[in-house]
N, CA, C and O atoms as CSV, one atom per row, in Angstrom:
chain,resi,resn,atom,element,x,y,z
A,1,UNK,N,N,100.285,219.801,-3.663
A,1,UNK,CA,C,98.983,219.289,-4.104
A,1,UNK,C,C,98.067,220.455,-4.462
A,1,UNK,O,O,97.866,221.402,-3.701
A,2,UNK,N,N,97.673,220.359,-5.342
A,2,UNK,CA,C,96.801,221.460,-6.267
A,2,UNK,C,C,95.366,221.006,-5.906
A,2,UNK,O,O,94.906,219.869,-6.009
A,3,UNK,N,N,94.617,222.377,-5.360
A,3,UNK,CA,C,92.825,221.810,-5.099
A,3,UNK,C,C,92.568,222.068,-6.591
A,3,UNK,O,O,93.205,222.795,-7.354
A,4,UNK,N,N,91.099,221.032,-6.921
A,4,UNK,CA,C,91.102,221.131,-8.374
A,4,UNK,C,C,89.583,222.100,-8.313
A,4,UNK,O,O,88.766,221.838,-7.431
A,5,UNK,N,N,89.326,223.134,-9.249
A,5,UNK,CA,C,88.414,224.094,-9.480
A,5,UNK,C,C,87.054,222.984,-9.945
A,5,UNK,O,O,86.944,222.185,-10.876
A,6,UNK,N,N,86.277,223.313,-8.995
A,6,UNK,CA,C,84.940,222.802,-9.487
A,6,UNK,C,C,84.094,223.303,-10.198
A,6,UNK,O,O,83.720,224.369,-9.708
A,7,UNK,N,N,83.561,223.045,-11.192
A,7,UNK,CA,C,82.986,222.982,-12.521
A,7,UNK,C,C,81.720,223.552,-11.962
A,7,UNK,O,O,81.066,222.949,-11.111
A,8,UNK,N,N,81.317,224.933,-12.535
A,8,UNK,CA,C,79.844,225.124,-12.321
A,8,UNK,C,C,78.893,224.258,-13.304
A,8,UNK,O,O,79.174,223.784,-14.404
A,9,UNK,N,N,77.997,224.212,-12.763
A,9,UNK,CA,C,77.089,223.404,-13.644
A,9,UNK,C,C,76.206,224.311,-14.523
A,9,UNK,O,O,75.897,225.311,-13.874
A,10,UNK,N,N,75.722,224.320,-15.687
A,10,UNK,CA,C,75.233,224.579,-16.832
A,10,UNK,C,C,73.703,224.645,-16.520
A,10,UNK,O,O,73.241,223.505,-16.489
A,11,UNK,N,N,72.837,225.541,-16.295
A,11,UNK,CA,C,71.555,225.716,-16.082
A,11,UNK,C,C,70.733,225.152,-17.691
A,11,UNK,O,O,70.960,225.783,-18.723
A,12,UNK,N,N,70.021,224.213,-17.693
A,12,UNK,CA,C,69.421,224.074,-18.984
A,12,UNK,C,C,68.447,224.869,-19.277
A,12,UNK,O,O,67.532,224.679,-18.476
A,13,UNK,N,N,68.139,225.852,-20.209
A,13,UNK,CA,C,66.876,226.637,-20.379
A,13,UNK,C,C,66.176,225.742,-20.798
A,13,UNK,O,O,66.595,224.789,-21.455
A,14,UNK,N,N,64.298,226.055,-20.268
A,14,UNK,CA,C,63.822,225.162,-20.868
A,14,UNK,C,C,62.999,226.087,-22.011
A,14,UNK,O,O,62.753,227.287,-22.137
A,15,UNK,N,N,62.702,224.829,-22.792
A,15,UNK,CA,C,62.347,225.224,-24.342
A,15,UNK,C,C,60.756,225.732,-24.101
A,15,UNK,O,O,60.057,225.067,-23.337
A,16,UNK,N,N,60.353,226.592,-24.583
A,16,UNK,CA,C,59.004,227.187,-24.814
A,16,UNK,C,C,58.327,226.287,-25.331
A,16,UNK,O,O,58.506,226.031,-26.522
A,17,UNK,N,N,57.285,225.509,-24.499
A,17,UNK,CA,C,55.731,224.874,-26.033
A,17,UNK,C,C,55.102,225.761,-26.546
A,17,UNK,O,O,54.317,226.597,-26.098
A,18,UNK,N,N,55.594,225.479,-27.803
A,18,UNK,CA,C,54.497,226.590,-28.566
A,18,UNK,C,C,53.201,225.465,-28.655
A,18,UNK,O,O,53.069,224.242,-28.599
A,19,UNK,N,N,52.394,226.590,-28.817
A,19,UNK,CA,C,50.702,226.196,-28.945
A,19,UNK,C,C,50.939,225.779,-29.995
A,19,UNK,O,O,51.555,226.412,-30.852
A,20,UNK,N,N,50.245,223.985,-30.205
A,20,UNK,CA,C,49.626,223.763,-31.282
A,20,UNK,C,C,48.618,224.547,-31.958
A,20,UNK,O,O,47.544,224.950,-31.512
A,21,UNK,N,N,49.399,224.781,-33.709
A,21,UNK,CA,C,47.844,225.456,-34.012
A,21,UNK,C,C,46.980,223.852,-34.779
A,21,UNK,O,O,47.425,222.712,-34.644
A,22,UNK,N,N,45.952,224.153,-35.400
A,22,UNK,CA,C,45.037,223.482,-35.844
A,22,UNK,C,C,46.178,222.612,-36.623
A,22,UNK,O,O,46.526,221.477,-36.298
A,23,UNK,N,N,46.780,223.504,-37.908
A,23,UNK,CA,C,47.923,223.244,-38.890
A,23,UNK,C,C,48.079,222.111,-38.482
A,23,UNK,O,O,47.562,221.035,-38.780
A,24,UNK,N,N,49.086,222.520,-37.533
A,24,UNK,CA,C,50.317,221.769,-37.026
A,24,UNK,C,C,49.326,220.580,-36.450
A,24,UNK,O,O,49.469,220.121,-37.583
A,25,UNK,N,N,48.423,219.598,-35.754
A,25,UNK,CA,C,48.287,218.468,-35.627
A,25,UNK,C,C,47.410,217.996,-36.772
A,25,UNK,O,O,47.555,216.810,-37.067
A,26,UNK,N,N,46.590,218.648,-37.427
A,26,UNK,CA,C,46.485,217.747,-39.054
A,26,UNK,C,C,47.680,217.378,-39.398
A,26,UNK,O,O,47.793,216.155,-39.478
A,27,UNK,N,N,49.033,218.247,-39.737
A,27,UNK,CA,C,49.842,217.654,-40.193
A,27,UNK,C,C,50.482,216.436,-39.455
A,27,UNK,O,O,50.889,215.374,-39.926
A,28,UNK,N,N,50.457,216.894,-38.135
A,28,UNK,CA,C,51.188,215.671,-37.246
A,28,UNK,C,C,50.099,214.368,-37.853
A,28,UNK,O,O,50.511,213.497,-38.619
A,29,UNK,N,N,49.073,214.417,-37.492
A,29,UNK,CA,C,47.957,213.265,-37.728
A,29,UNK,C,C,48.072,212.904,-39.094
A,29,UNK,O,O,47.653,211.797,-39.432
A,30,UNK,N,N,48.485,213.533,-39.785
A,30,UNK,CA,C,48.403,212.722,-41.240
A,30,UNK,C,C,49.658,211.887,-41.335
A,30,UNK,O,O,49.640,210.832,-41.969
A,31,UNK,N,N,50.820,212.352,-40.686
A,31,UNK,CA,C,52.244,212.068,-40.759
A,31,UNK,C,C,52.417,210.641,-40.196
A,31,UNK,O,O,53.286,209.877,-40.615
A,32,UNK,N,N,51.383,210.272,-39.049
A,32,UNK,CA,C,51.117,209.284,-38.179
A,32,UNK,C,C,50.382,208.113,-39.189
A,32,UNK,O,O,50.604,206.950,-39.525
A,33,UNK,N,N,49.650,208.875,-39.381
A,33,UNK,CA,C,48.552,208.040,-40.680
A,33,UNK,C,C,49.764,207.250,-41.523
A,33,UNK,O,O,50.106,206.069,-41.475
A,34,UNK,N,N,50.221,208.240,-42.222
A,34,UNK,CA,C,51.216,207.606,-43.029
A,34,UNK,C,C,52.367,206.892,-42.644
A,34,UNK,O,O,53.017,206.160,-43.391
A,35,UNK,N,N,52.574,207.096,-41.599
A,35,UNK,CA,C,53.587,205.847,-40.919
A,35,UNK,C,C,52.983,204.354,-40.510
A,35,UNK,O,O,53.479,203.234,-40.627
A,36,UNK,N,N,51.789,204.772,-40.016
A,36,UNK,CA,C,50.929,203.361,-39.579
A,36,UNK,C,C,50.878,202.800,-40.713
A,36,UNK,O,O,51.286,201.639,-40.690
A,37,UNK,N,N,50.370,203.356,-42.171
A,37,UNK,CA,C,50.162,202.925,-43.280
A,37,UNK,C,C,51.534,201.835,-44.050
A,37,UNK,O,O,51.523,200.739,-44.611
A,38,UNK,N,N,52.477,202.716,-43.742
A,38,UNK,CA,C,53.813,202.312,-43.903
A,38,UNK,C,C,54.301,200.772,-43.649
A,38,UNK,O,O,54.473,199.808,-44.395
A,39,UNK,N,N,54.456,201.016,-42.114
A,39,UNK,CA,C,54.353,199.713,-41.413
A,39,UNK,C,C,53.622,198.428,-41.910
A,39,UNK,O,O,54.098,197.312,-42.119
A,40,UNK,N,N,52.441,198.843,-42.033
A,40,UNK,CA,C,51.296,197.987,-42.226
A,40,UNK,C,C,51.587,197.075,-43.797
A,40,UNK,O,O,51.384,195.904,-44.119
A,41,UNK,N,N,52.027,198.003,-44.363
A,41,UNK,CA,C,52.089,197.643,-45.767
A,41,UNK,C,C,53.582,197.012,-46.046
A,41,UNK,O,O,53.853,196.513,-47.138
A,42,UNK,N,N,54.508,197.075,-44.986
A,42,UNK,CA,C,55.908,196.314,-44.969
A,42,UNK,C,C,55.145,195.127,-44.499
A,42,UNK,O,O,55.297,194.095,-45.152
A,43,UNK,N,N,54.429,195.109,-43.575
A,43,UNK,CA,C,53.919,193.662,-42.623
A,43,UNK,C,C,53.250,192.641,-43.821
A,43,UNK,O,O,53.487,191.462,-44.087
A,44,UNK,N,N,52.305,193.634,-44.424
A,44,UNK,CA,C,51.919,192.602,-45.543
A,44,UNK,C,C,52.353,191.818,-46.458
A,44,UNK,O,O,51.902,190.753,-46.879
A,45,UNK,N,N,53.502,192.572,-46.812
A,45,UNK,CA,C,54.536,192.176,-47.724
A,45,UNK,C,C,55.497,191.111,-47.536
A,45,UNK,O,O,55.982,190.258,-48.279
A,46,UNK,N,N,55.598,191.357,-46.566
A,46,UNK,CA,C,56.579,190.362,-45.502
A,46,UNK,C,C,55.782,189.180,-45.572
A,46,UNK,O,O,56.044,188.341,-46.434
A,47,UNK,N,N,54.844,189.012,-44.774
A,47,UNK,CA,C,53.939,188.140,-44.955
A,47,UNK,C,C,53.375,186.829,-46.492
A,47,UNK,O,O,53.154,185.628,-46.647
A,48,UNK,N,N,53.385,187.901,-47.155
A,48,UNK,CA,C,53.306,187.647,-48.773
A,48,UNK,C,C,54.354,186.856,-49.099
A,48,UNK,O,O,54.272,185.673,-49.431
A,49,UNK,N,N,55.419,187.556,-48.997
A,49,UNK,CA,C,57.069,186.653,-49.436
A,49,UNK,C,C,57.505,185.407,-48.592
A,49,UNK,O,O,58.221,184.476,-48.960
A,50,UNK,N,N,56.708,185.670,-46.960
A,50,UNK,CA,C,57.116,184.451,-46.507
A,50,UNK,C,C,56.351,182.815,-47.371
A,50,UNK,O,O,56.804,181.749,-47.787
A,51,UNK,N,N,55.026,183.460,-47.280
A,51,UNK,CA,C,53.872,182.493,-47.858
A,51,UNK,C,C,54.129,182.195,-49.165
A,51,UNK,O,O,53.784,181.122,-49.660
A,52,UNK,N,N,54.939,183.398,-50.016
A,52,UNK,CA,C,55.295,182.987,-51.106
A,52,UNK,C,C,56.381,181.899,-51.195
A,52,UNK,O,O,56.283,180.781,-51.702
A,53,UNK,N,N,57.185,182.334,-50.735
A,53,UNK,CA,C,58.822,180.802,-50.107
A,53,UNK,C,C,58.410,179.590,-49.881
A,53,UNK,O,O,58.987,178.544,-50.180
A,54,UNK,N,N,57.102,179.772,-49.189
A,54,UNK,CA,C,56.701,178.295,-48.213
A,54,UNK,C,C,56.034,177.071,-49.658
A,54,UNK,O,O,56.297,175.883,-49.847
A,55,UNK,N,N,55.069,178.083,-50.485
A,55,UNK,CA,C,54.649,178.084,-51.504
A,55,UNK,C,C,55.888,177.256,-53.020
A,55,UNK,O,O,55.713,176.468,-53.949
A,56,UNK,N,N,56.687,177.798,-52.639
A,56,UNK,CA,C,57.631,177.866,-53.958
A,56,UNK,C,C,58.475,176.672,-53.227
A,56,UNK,O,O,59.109,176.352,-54.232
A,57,UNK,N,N,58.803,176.058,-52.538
A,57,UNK,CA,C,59.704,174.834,-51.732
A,57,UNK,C,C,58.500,174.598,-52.012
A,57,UNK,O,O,58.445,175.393,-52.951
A,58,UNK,N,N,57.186,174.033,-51.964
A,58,UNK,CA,C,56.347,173.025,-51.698
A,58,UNK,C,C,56.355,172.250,-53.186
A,58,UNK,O,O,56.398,171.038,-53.397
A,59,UNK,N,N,56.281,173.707,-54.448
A,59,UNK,CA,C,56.216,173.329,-55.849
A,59,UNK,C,C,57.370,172.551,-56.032
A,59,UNK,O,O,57.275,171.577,-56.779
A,60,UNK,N,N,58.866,172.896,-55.278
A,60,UNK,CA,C,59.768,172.388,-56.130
A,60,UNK,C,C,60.137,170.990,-55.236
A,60,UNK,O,O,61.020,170.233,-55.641
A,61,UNK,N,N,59.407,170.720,-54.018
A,61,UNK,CA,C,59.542,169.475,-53.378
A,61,UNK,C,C,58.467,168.664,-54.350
A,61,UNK,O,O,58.924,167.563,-54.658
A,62,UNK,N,N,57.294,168.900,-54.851
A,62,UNK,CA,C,56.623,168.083,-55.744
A,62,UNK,C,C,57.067,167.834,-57.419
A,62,UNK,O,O,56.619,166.864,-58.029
A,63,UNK,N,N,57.709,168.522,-57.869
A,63,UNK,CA,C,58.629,168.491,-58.463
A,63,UNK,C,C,59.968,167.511,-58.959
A,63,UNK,O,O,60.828,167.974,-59.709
């Protein structure tokens, strides 16, 4: 019977935070902006096409 070699474990370095400069969260904040914007403007759309469907069965049930 063979003892089996135990595995050292792997120390994780941890990663440095670099300082936000100014740059860097305008850009984050605009990036955010434009995702909220994103979203927002799929939701509407969505919205639109459902109301549009509901709309378009109503024409072709009177029809």
């Amino acid at each position: 019977k063979k003892k089996k070699k135990k595995k050292k474990k792997k120390k994780k370095k941890k990663k440095k935070k670099k300082k936000q400069t100014e740059k860097d969260t305008l850009y984050q904040s605009k990036k955010l902006e434009m995702s909220i914007e994103r979203i927002y403007r799929k939701k509407l759309k969505m919205r639109f096409e459902r109301i549009w469907r509901s709309v378009a069965a109503w024409l072709l049930l009177l029809f």
